[in-house]
C-alpha positions in Angstrom: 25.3 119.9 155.8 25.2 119.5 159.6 28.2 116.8 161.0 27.5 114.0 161.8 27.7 114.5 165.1 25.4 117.5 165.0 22.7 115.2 162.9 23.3 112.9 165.9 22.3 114.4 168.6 19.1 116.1 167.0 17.7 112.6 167.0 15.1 111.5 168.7 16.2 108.7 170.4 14.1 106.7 172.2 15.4 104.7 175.2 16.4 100.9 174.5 13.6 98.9 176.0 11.2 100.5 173.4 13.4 99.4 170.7 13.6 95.9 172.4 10.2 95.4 173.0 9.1 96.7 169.3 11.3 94.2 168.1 10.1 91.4 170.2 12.6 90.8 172.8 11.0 90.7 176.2 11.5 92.7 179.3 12.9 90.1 181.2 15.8 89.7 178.4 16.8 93.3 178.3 19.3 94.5 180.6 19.5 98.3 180.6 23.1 100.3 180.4 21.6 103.6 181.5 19.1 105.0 179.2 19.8 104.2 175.5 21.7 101.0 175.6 21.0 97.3 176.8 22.5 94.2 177.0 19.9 91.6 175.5 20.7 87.9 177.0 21.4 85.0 175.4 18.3 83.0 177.1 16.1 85.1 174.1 17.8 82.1 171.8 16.0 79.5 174.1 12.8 81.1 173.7 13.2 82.0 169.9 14.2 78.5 168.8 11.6 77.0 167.0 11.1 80.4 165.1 12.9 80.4 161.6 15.1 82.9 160.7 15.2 85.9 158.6 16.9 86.8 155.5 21.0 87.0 156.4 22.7 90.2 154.0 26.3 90.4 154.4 27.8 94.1 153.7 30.9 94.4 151.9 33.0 96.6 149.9 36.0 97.2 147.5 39.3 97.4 148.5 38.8 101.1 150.3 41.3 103.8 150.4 42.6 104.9 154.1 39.0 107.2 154.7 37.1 104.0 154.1 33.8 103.7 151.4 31.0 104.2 153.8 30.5 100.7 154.4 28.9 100.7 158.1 27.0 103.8 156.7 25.3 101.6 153.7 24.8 98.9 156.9 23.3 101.1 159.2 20.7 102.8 156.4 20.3 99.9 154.8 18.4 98.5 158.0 16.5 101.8 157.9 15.8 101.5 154.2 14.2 97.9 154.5 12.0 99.3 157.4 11.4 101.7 154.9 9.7 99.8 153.1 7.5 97.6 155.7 10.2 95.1 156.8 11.5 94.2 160.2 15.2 94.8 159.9 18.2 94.2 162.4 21.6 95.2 161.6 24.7 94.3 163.3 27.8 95.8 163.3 30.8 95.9 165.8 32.5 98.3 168.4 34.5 100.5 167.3 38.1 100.6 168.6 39.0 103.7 170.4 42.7 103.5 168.0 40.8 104.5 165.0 38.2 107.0 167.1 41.2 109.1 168.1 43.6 108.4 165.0 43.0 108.0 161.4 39.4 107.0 160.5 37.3 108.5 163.5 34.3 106.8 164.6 32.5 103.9 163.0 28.6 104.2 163.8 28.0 105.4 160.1 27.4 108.6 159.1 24.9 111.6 157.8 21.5 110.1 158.3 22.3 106.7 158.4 23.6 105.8 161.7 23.9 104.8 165.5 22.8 106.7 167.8 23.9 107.8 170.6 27.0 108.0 168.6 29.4 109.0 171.4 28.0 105.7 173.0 29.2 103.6 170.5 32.3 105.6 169.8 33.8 105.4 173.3 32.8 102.9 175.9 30.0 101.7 175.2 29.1 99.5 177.5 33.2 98.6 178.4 32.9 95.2 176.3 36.5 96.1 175.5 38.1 97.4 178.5 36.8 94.1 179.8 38.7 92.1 177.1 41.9 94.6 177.9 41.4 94.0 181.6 41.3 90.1 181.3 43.9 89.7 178.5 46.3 92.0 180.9 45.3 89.5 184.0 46.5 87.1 182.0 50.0 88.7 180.8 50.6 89.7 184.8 49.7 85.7 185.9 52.9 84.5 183.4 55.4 86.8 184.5 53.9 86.4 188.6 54.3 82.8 187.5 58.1 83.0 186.0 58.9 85.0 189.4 57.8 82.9 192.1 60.0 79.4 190.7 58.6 78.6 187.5 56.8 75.7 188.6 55.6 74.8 184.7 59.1 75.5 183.3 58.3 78.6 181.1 60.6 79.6 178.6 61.2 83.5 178.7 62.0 83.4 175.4 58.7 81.5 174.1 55.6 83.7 175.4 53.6 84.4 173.1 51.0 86.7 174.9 51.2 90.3 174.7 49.8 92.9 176.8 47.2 95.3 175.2 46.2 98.6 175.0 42.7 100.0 173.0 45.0 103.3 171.2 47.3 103.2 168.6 50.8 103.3 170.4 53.8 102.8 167.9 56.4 102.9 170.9 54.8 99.9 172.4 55.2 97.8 169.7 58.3 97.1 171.7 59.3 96.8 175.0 60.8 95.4 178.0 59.3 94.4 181.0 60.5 93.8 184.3 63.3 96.5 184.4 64.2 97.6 187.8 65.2 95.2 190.7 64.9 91.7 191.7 61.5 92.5 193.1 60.3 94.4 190.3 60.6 90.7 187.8 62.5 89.2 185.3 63.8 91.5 182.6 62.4 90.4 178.8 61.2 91.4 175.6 58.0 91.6 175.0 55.6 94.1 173.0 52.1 95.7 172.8 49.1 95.1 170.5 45.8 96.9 169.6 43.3 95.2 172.0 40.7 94.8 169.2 44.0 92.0 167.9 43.5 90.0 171.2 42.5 86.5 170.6 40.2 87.2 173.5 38.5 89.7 171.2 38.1 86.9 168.3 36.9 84.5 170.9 34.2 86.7 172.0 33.2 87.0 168.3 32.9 83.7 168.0 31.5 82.0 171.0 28.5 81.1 171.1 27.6 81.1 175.0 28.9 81.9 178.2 30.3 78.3 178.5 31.8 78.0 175.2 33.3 81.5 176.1 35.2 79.8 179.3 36.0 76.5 177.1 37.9 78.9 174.3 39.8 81.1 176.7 40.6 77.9 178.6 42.4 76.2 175.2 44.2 79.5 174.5 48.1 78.7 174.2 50.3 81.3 176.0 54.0 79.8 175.9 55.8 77.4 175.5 57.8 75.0 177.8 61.8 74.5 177.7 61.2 71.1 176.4 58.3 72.7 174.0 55.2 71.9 175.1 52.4 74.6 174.9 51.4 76.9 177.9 47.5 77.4 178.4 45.6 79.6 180.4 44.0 76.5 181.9 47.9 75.6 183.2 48.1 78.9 184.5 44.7 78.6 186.3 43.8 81.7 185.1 41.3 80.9 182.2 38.5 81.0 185.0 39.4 84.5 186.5 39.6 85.7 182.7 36.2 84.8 181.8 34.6 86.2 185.6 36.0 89.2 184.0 34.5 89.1 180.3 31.2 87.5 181.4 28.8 90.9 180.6 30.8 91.2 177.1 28.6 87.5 175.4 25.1 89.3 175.8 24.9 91.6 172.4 24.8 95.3 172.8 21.3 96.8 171.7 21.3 100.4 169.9 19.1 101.9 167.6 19.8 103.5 164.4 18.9 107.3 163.7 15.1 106.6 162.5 14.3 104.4 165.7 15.3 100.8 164.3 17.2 97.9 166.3 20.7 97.9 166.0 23.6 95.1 167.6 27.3 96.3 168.3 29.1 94.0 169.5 32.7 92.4 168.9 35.1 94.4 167.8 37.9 92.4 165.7 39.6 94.2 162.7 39.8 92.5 159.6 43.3 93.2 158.8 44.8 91.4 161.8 42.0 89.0 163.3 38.5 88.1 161.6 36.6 91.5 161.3 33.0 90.5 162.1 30.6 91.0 164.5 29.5 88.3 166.9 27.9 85.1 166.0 25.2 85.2 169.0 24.7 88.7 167.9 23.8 87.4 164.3 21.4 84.5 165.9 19.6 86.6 167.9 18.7 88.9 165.1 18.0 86.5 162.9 15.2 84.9 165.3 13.5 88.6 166.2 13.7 90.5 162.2 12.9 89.7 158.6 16.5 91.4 157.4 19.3 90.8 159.3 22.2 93.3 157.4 25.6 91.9 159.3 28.4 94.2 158.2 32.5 92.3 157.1 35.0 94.7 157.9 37.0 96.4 154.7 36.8 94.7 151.2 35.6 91.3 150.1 39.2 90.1 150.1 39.6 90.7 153.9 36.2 90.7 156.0 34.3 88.7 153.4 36.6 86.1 153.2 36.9 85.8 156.7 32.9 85.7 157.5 33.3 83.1 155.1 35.6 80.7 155.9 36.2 81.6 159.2 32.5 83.0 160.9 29.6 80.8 158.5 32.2 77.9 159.6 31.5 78.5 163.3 27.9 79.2 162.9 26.8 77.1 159.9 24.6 79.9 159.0 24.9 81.2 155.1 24.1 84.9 154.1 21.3 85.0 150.9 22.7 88.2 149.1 25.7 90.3 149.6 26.0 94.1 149.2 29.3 95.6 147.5 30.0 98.8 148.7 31.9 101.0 145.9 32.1 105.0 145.8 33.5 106.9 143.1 36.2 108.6 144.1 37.4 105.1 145.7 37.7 103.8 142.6 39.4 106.1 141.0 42.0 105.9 143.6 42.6 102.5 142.4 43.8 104.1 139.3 46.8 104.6 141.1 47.0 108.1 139.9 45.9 109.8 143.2 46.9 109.8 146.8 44.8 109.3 149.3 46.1 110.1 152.7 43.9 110.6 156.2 44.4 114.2 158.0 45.2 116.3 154.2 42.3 117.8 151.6 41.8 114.8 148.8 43.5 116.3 145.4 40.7 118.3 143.7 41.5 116.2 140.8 39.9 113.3 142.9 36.8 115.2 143.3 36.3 116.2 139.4 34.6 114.1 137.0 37.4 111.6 135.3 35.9 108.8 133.4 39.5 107.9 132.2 40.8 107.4 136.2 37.3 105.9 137.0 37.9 102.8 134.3 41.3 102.3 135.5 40.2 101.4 138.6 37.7 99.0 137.3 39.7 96.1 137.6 39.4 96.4 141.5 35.2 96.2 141.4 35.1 93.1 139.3 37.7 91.3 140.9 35.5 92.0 144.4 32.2 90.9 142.8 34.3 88.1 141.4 35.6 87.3 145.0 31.6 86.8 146.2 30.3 85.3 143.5 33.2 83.0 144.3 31.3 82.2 147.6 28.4 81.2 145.9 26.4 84.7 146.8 24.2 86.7 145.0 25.9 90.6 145.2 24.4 93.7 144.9 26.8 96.6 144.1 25.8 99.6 145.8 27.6 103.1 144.6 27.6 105.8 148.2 26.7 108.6 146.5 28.9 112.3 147.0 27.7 115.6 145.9 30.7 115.8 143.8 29.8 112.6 141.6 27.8 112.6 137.9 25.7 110.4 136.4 28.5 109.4 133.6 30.6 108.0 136.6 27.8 106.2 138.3 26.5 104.7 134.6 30.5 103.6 134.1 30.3 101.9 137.2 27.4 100.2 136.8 28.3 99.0 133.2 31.4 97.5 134.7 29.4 95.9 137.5 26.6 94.3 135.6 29.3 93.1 133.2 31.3 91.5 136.0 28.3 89.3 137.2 26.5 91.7 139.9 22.6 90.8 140.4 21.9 94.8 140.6 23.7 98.0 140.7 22.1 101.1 142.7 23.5 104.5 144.1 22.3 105.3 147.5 21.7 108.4 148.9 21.4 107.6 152.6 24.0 109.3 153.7 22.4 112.8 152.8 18.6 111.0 153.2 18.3 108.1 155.7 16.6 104.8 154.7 15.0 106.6 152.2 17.8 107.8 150.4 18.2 103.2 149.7 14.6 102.5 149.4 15.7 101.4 145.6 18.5 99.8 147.0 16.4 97.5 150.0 13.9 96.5 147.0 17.3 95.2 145.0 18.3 93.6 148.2 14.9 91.9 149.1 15.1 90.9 144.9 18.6 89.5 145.3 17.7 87.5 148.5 15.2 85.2 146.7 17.8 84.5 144.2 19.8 80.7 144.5 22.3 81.0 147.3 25.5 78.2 147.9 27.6 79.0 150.4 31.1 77.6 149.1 34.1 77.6 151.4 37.6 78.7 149.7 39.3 75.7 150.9 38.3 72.4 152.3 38.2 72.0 156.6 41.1 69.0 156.0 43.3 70.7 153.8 46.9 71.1 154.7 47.5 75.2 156.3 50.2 75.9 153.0 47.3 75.0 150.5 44.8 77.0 152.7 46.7 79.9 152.5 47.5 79.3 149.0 44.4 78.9 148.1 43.2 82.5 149.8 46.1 84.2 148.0 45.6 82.6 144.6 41.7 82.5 144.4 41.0 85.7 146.1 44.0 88.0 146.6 45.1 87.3 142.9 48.6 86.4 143.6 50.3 84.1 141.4 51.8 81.7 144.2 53.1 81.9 148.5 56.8 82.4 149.4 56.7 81.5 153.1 59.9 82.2 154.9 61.6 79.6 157.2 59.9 80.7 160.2 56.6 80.7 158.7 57.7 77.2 158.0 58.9 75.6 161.1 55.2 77.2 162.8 53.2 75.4 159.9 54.5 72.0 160.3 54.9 72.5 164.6 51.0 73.6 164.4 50.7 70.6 161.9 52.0 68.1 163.7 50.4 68.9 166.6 46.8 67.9 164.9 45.6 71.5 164.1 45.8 71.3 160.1 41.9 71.6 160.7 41.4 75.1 161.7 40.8 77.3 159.6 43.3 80.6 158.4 42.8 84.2 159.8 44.8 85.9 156.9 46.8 89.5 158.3 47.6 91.6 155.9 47.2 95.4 154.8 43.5 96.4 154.0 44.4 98.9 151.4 45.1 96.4 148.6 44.4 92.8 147.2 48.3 92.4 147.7 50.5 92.9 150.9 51.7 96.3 150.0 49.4 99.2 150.4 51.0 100.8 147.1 49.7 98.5 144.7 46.0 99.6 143.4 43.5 98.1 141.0 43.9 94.3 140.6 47.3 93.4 140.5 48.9 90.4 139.1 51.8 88.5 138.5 53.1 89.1 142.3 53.7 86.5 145.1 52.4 87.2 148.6 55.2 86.6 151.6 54.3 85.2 155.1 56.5 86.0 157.3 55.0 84.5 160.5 52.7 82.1 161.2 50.5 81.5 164.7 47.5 79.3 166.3 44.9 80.6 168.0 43.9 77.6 169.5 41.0 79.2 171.9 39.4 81.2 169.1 40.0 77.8 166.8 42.3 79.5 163.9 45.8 79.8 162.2 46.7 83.0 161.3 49.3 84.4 159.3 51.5 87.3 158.8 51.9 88.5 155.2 54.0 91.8 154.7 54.8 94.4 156.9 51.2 94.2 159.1 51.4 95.1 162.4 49.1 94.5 165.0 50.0 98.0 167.2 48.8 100.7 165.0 50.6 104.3 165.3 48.5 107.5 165.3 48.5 109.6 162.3 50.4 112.8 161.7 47.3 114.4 162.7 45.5 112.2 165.1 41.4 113.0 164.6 41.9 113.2 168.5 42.9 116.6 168.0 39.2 118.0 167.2 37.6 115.8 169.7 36.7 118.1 173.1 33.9 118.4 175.2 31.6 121.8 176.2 30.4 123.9 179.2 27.5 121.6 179.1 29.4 118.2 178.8 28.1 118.1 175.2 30.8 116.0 173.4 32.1 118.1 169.7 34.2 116.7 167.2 33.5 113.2 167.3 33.2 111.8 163.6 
């Protein structure tokens, strides 16, 4: 079979105000970024207002291995599979990082005949949403140090900024550093370290605001330091919240693309789900919902991490509620969860992986149900859909459909769109169109005035499985400074590892009997959550042992090869 990148750019692809005006967003609302990508503005909401939405499908998955399940694959032809058969369908996905582009996972646009086109488009810079967010979170870092060095007017402490500077590649060296080294003119020497710029708050913020003025009014509230008495820092102190936003104020209008059969696609946002939210944008969401009669909105990793989070975290902000869920699951992902393979990005899976092992594949049951349990848990009808690979039999996929049916799921299919397109998942559109006429109640893991510990307790408990919180002193001292200054409201952006229900990446399946640690806890008072640190998570990714970065050049012709 031809790469992906190969399938790619055989496409026809048809330039963006086509795709906009067949989905009914007029000219004067598309703002063309060269040929094959526009910006679509938010004024397309004023028009739309009165018109009710379409059906919401939020894409899911189990608790992947480090190559992922194909879930932005299943989003992606999913959208083509419902135009398949005669609906208007949106999907919405975000922008990739250009850490996992040129490290462990490659691209994100989907894959085979299921994806976004042009793929080097939404691979790289798109349309510099996130250089923008780098730019202005940088502008930021630069104003408190500029600040500290010209008398300290607000009384800083050096030893209480919180803000970072960021960087959109996995770096491990920055994780820590020291700024300022040199001479008197060069600064004041501190500590200070690097994140991923998809962790920025900025980055959350822009998935969560919901116009260009709610876009200043978050990065205004965003907390930077602290003083020496203890009083928070904010942007709005610095006077800096206004230059921030100048700089960020293309990155609210959604990003319009097109899948590889000619149908609308957003990208835009770009938060993981390990370390911030890991969902596409709200307005992004809205304006789909207004124009299509599917909107499939993709969470990022499994239901533990971006389903929870769209959850409690994004339907909060929007007060929009998805009618089905689709639970991405693949063979040899489950048997991974057996515990009796090892999966690592960069080295050839074990053949064993590849052979047919009904044994390993029940093992790793547990894992399925406990994500179908974890939905159903939010009060949505799921539909478990099994990415099909050449190497799978139909004793596997009957196993796992058994197990899935069993566990409550409304329907099981196996999609081919991978090797087919949207009609590889025509069975699995008519499941999803089935599923989304079914009773839908949106139910929230923890009340909005519940105190932080029993929020967190209650995401570990009810969905992670853990038998109870340890929270170490400094996790401690943060909850009840956060609590007493009248942010016990918020809701909790949980950061932990993505490769299991637990905080260690070892443990497969279902675990239980274990207790998850929080190590730090911190507000992010513009983006309007409490997060918290669990396990070794780290917001800096390093590059692999061999970075996909490696296979990535470009021809004679300019023609990029090796993207994946």
């Amino acid at each position: 079979m031809l790469s992906d990148i190969e399938i790619a750019h055989a496409a026809d692809v048809r330039p963006a105000r086509e795709i906009a005006e067949e989905i009914g967003i007029l000219p004067d609302e598309v703002e063309p970024n060269g040929r094959y990508k526009a910006k679509v503005t938010l004024k397309v909401l004023d028009r739309l207002a009165d018109r009710p939405n379409g059906k919401y499908v939020l894409v899911t998955a189990i608790t992947p291995t480090p190559l992922g399940e194909g879930k932005t694959l299943t989003t992606v032809g999913l959208g083509q599979a419902l135009r398949a058969i005669g609906h208007s369908a949106f999907a919405c996905i975000r922008q990739p990082s250009l850490g996992p582009v040129f490290g462990i996972k490659g691209g994100a646009a989907g894959g085979g005949y299921s994806q976004v086109v042009p793929m080097e488009d939404i691979n790289l810079h798109l349309t510099g949403d996130v250089h923008a967010i780098t730019a202005a979170h940088n502008l930021c870092a630069a104003f408190i140090d500029n600040h500290i060095y010209h008398g300290n007017e607000l009384g800083i402490d050096p030893h209480a900024i919180s803000w970072p500077r960021v960087l959109d590649i996995s770096d491990r060296v920055l994780r820590n550093v020291v700024v300022g080294l040199g001479g008197r003119t060069d600064g004041n020497p501190r500590e200070s370290h690097f994140e991923i710029t998809v962790a920025s708050e900025l980055m959350a913020i822009l998935a969560l605001a919901e116009s260009l003025q709610d876009l200043r009014a978050r990065i205004g509230r965003i907390m930077v330091a602290r003083t020496f008495d203890g009083e928070p820092v904010t942007t709005e102190d610095l006077k800096v919240a206004g230059a921030m936003t100048v700089l960020m104020k293309e990155t609210i209008k959604p990003n319009l693309m097109q899948n590889i059969e000619g149908g609308a696609v957003f990208v835009h946002a770009g938060p993981f789900a390990n370390i911030a939210q890991g969902n596409s944008s709200i307005v992004a969401d809205r304006i789909a919902l207004k124009l299509a009669d599917y909107v499939v909105t993709e969470a990022g990793f499994g239901a533990d991490m971006g389903a929870e989070k769209f959850v409690n975290m994004k339907c909060r902000a929007s007060g929009l509620a998805p009618d089905a869920a689709v639970l991405v699951c693949t063979v040899r992902g489950l048997k991974a969860h057996s515990g009796r393979f090892e999966v690592k990005p960069g080295r050839p899976l074990d053949p064993a992986l590849l052979a047919e092992d009904l044994d390993a594949l029940e093992a790793g049951m547990p894992n399925l149900a406990k994500q179908v349990a974890n939905v159903h848990a939010f009060g949505i009808p799921v539909v478990v859909a099994i990415n099909t690979f050449p190497t799978d039999t139909p004793a596997e996929h009957a196993l796992i459909a058994g197990h899935a049916k069993a566990a409550g799921a409304f329907a099981v299919v196996s999609h081919r769109m991978h090797a087919e397109g949207g009609r590889g998942g025509a069975e699995l559109a008519e499941a999803v169109v089935e599923a989304c006429e079914q009773p839908s109640h949106l139910t929230f893991t923890y009340p909005d005035d519940a105190p932080i510990r029993e929020k967190i307790a209650a995401i570990a408990t009810n969905v992670y499985g853990a038998s109870g919180v340890d929270f170490s002193f400094e996790a401690s001292r943060a909850i009840q400074t956060i609590s007493e200054a009248g942010l016990c409201e918020l809701p909790v952006c949980m950061a932990k590892t993505h490769l299991s229900l637990t905080h260690d990446p070892k443990l497969k399946g279902a675990p239980s009997g274990w207790r998850l640690p929080v190590r730090e806890v911190h507000v992010s008072a513009g983006a309007g959550f409490v997060y918290a640190l669990c396990g070794d998570i780290t917001t800096m990714p390093g590059l692999p042992g061999k970075p996909a970065g490696e296979h990535i050049d470009i021809d004679a012709e300019g023609n990029i090869i090796g993207l994946s």
